[in-house]
ZAKOL-216454 format. One record per residue (C-alpha): z, y, x; residue number from 1; residue in one letter. Coordinates in steps of 0.02 Angstrom, whole numbers, plus 50000, padded with zeros to 5 digits. Layout:
# residues N
<pt <Z; Y; X>; NUM; 'A'>
...
# end
This chain:
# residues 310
<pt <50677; 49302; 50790>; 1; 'X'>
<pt <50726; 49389; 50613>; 2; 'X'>
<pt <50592; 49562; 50611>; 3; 'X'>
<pt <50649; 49702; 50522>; 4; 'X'>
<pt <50497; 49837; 50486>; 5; 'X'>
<pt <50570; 50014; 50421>; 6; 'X'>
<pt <50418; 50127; 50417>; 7; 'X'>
<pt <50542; 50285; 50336>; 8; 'X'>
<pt <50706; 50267; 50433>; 9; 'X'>
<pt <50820; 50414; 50412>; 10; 'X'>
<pt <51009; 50459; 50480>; 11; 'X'>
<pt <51123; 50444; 50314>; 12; 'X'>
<pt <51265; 50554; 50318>; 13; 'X'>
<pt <51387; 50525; 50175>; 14; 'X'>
<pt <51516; 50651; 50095>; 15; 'X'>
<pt <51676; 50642; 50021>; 16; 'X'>
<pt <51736; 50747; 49899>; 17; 'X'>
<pt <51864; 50771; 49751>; 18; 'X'>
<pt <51786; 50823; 49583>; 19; 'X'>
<pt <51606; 50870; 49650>; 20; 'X'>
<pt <51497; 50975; 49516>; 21; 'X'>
<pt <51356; 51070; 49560>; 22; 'X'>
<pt <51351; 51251; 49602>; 23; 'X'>
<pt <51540; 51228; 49696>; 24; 'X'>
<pt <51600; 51244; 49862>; 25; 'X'>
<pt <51667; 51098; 49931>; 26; 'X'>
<pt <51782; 51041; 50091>; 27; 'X'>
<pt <51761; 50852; 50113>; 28; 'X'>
<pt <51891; 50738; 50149>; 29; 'X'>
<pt <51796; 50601; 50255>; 30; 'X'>
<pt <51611; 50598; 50292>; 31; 'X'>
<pt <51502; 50489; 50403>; 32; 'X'>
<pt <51335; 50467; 50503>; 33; 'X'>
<pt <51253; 50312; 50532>; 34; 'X'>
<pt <51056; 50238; 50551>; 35; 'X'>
<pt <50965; 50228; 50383>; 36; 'X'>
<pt <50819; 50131; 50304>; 37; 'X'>
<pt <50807; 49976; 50230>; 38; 'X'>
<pt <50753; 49871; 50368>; 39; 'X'>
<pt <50887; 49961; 50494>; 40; 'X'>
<pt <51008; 49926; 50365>; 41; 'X'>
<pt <50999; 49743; 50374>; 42; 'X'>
<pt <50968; 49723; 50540>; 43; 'X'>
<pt <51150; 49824; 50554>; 44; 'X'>
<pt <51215; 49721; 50400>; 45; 'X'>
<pt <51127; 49526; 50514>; 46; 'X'>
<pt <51234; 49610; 50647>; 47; 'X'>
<pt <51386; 49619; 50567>; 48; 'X'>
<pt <51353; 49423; 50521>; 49; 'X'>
<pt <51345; 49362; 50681>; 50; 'X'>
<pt <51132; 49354; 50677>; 51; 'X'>
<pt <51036; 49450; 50793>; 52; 'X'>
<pt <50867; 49528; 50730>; 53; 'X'>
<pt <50745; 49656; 50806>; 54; 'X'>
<pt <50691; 49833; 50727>; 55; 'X'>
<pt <50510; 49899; 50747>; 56; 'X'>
<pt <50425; 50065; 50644>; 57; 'X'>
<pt <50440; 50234; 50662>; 58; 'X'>
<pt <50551; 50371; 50742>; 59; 'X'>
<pt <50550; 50542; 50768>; 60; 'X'>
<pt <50635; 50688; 50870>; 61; 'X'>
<pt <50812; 50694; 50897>; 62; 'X'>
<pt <50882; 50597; 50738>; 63; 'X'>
<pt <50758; 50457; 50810>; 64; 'X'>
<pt <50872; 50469; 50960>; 65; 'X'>
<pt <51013; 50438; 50887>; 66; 'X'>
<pt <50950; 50317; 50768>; 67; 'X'>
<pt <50888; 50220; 50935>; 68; 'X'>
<pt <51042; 50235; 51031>; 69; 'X'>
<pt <51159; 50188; 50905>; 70; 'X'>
<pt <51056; 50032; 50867>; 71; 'X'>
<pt <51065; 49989; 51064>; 72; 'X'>
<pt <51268; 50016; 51054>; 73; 'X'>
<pt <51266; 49887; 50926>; 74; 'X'>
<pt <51171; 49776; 51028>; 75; 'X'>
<pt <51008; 49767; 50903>; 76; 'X'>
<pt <50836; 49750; 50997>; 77; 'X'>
<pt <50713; 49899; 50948>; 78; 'X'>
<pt <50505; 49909; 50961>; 79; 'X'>
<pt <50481; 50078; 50880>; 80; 'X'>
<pt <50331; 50182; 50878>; 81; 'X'>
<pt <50398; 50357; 50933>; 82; 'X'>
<pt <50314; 50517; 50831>; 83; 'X'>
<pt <50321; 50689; 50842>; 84; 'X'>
<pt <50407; 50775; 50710>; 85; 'X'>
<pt <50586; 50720; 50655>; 86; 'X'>
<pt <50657; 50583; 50567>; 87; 'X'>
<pt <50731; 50636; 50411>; 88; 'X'>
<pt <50900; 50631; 50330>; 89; 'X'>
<pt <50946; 50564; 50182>; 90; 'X'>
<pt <51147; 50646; 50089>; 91; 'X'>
<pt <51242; 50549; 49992>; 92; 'X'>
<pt <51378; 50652; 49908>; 93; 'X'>
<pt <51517; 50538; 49853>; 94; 'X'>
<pt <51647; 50608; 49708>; 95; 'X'>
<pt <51803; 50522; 49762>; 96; 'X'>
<pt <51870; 50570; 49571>; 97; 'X'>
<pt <51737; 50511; 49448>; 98; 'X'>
<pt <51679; 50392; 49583>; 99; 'X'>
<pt <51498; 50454; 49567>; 100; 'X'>
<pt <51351; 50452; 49699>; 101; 'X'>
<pt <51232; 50554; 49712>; 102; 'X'>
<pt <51093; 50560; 49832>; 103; 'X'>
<pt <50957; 50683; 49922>; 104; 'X'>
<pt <50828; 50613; 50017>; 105; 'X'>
<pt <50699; 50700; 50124>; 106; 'X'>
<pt <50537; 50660; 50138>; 107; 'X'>
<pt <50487; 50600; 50313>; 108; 'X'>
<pt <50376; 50649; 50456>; 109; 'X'>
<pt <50209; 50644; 50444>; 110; 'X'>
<pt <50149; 50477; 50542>; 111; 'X'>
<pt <49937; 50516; 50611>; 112; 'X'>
<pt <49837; 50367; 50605>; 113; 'X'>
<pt <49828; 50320; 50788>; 114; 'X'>
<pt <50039; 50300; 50762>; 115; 'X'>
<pt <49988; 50189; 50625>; 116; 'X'>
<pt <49889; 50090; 50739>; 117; 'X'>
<pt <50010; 50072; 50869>; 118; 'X'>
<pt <50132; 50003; 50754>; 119; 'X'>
<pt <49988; 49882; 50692>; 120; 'X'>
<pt <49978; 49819; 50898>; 121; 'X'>
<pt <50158; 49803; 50898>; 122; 'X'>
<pt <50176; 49714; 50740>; 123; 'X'>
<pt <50055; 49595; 50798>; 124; 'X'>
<pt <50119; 49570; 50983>; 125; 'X'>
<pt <50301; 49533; 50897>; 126; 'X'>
<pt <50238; 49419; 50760>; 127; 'X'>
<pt <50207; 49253; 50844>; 128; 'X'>
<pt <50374; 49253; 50912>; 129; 'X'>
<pt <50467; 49281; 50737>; 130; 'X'>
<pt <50526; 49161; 50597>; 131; 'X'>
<pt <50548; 49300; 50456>; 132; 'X'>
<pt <50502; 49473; 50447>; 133; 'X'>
<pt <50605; 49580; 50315>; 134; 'X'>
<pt <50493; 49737; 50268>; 135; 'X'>
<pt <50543; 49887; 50124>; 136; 'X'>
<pt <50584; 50064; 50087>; 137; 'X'>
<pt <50485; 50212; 50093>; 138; 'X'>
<pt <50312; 50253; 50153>; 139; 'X'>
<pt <50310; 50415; 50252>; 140; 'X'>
<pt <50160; 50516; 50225>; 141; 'X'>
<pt <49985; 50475; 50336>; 142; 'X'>
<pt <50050; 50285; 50300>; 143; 'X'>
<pt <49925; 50210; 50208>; 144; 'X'>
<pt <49998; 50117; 50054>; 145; 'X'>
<pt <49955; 49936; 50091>; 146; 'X'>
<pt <50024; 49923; 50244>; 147; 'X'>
<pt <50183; 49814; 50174>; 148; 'X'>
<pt <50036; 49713; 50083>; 149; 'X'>
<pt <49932; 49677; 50256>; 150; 'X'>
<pt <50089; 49642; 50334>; 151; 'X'>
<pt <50117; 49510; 50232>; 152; 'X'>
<pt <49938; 49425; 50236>; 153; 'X'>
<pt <49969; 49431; 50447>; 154; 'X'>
<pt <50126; 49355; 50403>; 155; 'X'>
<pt <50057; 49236; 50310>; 156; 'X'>
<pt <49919; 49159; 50433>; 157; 'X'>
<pt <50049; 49106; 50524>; 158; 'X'>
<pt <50152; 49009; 50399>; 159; 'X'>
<pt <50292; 49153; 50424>; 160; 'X'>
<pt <50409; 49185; 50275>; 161; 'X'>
<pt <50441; 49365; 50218>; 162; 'X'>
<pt <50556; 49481; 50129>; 163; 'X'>
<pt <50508; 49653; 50048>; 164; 'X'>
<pt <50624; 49770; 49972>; 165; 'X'>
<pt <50493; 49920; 49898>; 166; 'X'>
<pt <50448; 50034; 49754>; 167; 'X'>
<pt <50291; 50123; 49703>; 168; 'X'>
<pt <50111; 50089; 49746>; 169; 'X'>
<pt <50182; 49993; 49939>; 170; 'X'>
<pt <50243; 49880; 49800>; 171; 'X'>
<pt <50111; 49830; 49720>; 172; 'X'>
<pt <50043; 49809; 49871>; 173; 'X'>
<pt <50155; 49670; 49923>; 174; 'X'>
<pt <50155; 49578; 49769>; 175; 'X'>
<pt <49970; 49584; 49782>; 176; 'X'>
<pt <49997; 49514; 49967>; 177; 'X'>
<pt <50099; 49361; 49867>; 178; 'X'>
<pt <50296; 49394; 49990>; 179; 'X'>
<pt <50405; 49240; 50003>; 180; 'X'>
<pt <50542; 49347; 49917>; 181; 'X'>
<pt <50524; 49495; 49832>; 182; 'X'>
<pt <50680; 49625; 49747>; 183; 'X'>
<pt <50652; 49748; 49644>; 184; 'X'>
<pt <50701; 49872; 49514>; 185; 'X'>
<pt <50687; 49798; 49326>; 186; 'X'>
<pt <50672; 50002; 49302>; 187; 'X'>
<pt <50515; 50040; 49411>; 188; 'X'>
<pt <50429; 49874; 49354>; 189; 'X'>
<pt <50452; 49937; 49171>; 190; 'X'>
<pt <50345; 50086; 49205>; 191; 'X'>
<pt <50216; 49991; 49310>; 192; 'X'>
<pt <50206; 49861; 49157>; 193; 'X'>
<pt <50249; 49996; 48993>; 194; 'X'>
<pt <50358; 49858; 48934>; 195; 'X'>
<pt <50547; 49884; 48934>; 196; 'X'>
<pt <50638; 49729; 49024>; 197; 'X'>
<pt <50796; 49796; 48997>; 198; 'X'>
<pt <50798; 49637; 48879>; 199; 'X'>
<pt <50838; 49463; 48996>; 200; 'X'>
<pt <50686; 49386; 48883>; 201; 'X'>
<pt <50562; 49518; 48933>; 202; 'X'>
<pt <50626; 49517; 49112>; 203; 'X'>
<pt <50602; 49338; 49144>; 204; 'X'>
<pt <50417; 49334; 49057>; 205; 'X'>
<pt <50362; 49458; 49172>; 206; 'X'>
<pt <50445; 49403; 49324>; 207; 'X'>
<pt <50399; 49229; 49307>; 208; 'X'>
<pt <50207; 49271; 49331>; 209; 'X'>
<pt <50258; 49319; 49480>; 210; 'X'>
<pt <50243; 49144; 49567>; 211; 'X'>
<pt <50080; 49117; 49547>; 212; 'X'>
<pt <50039; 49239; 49659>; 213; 'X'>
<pt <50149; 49163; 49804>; 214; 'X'>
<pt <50310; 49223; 49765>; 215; 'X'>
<pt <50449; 49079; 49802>; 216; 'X'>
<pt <50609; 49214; 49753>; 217; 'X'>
<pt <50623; 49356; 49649>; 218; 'X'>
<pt <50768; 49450; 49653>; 219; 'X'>
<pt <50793; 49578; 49494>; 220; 'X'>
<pt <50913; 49698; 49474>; 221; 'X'>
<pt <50983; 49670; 49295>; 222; 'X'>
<pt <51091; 49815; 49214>; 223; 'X'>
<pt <51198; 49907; 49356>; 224; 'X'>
<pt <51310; 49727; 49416>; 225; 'X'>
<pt <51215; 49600; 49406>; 226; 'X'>
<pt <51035; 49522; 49482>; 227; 'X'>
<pt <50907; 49389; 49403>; 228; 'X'>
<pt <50875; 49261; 49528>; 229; 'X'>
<pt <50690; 49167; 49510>; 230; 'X'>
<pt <50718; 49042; 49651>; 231; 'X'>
<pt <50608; 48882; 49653>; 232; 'X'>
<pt <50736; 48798; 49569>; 233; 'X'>
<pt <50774; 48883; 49420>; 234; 'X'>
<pt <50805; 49041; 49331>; 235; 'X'>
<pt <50991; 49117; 49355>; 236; 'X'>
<pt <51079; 49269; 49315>; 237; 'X'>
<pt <51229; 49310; 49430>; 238; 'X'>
<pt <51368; 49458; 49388>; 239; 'X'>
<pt <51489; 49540; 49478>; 240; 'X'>
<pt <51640; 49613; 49404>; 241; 'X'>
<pt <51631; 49800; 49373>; 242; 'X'>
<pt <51787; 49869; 49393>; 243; 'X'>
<pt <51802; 49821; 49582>; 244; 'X'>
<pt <51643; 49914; 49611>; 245; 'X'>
<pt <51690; 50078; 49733>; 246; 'X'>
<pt <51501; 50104; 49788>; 247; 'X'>
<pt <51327; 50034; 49784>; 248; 'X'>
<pt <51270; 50117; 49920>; 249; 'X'>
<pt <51197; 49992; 50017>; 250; 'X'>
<pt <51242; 49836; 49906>; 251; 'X'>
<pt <51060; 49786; 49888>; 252; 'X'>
<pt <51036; 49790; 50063>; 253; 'X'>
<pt <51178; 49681; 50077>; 254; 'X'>
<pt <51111; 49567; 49958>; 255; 'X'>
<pt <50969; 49556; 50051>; 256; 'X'>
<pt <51034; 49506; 50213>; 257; 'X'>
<pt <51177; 49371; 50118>; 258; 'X'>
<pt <51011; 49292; 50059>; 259; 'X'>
<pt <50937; 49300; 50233>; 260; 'X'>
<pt <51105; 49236; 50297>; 261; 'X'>
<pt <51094; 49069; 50182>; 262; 'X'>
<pt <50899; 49042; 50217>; 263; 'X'>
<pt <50964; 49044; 50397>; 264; 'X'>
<pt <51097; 48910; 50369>; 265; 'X'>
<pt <50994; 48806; 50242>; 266; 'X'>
<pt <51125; 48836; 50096>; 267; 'X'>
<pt <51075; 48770; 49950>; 268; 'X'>
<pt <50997; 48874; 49800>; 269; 'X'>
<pt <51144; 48903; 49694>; 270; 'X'>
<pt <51261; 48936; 49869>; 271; 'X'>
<pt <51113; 49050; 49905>; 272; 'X'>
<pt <51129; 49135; 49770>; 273; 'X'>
<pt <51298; 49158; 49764>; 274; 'X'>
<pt <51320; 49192; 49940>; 275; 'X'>
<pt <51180; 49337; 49907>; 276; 'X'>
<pt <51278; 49411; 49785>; 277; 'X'>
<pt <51441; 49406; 49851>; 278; 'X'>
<pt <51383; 49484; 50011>; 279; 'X'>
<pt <51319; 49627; 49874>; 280; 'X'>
<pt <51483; 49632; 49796>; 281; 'X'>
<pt <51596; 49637; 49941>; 282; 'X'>
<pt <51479; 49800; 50026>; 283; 'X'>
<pt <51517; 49880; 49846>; 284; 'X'>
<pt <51704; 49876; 49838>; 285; 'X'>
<pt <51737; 49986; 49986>; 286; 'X'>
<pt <51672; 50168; 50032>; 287; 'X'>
<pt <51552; 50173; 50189>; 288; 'X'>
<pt <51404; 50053; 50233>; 289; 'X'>
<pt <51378; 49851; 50236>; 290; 'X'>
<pt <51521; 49726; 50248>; 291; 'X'>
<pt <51704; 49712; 50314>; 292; 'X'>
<pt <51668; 49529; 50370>; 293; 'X'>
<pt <51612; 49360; 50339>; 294; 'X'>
<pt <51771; 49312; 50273>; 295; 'X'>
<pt <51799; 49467; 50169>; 296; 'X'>
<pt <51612; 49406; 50081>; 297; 'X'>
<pt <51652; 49225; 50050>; 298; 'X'>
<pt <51822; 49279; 49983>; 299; 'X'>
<pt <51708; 49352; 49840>; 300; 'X'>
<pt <51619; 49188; 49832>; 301; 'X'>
<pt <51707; 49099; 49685>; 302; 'X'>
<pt <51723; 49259; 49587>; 303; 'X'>
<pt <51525; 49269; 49561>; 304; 'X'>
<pt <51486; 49222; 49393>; 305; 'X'>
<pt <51323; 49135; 49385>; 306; 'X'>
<pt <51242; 49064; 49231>; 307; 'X'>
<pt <51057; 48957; 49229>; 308; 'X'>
<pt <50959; 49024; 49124>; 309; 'X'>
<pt <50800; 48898; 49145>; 310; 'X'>
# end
């Protein structure tokens, strides 16, 4: 069993409109609602492969409802910890003319320690019967901010592989836990380190240290179309093509799950990694969120430029 650990979720609702600017008054012309989170998002996105995964963390109120319910429609196995309060909602405001996004997100309920705990019990009921657990996004407050890290070392006893997807101090966390794979943003690492590595040089010395402290891949966003892949094999930077790109709205989660995907099917690194990123590249081409299909990805397959860099 694939486990999928979103302690945040949120309902996303996306907007369309023609030549958005602030301070206006605008009438969309599509919008949508749909579960949130990254660990919801790629058990939806496993879904839409054909892999079947199960969603644990928190949910509140009535957009906990609805995040539940639509997850049972799409036939996705939940073990949430229910709150009081109410999940939150995160906007995405899409100008359909300068093909900009821009986001609002709240910031979450507040989760009381004896939630925390609960989620700790059902965390460790779930984990001898799982093969990966995929872990990442926010940390709503009363959360402590290791939690992704002592995940991991659980995870770890028993010889399971794991996935995190974070930012801030849950982060460091993680890394300190030593993930199987680990993406993150070349931008937030830059602050944490006060060096830039918007140079490929910089980015790979710093990454690179990375392994010794457990890390088999490291996935790093490079520029706004492309990703540094540290697999055990080798160094490689893989682009996508720009001009095809409609919306990144969930293309890292979609990365995420591509790479999940191959692990699953025993690809080999450099189908891995291409697989990863065509999965990221198809999500990006079209409004909405995750894939068309599995054939819509691998039709992006041979397009991914990839280049080994050591």
């Amino acid at each position: 069993m694939i486990l999928t650990v979103t302690l945040n979720p949120a309902v996303d609702e996306e907007y369309f409109v023609p030549e958005f600017r602030p301070g206006g008054w605008f009438r969309t012309t599509k919008s949508s609602r749909s579960p949130g989170g990254k660990g919801i998002n790629i058990s939806m996105l496993l879904s839409q492969f054909g892999y079947t995964s199960t969603a644990t963390g928190f949910l509140a109120g009535f957009n906990g409802e609805y995040i539940r319910d639509v997850m049972r429609r799409s036939r996705i196995p939940t073990n949430f910890v229910h709150v009081q309060g109410e999940t939150r909602t995160n906007m995405y405001v899409t100008d359909e003319t300068g093909n900009m996004e821009t986001g609002i997100s709240e910031q979450g309920p507040h989760i009381p320690p004896e939630a925390v705990d609960r989620l700790r019990k059902v965390y460790a009921r779930i984990l001898p019967r799982t093969r990966m657990v995929v872990m990442g996004g926010s940390i709503p407050p009363g959360v402590p901010d290791g939690i992704f890290g002592e995940f991991i070392a659980q995870a770890k006893e028993l010889s399971i592989p794991t996935i995190v997807d974070a930012a801030g101090p849950p982060l460091l966390s993680a890394l300190e836990a030593g993930p199987t794979v680990l993406k993150l943003d070349h931008r937030f690492m830059s602050k944490v380190l006060g060096t830039s590595l918007s140079s490929l040089d910089y980015l790979i010395d710093e990454v690179s240290k990375f392994h010794a402290r457990g890390v088999e891949w490291a996935v790093a966003s490079y520029r706004t179309y492309g990703d540094v892949f540290f697999s055990p094999e080798g160094i490689y930077l893989a682009l996508a093509d720009r001009k095809s790109v409609r919306s990144i709205f969930t293309a890292s989660d979609a990365l995420l799950a591509g790479l999940i995907v191959a692990h699953e099917e025993k690809m080999s690194v450099e189908d891995t990694i291409r697989f990863s990123m065509a999965s990221a590249w198809e999500s990006a081409t079209h409004s909405g969120k995750g894939i068309r299909n599995r054939k819509a990805v691998e039709e992006f397959i041979p397009r991914v430029e990839l280049e080994r860099l050591s």
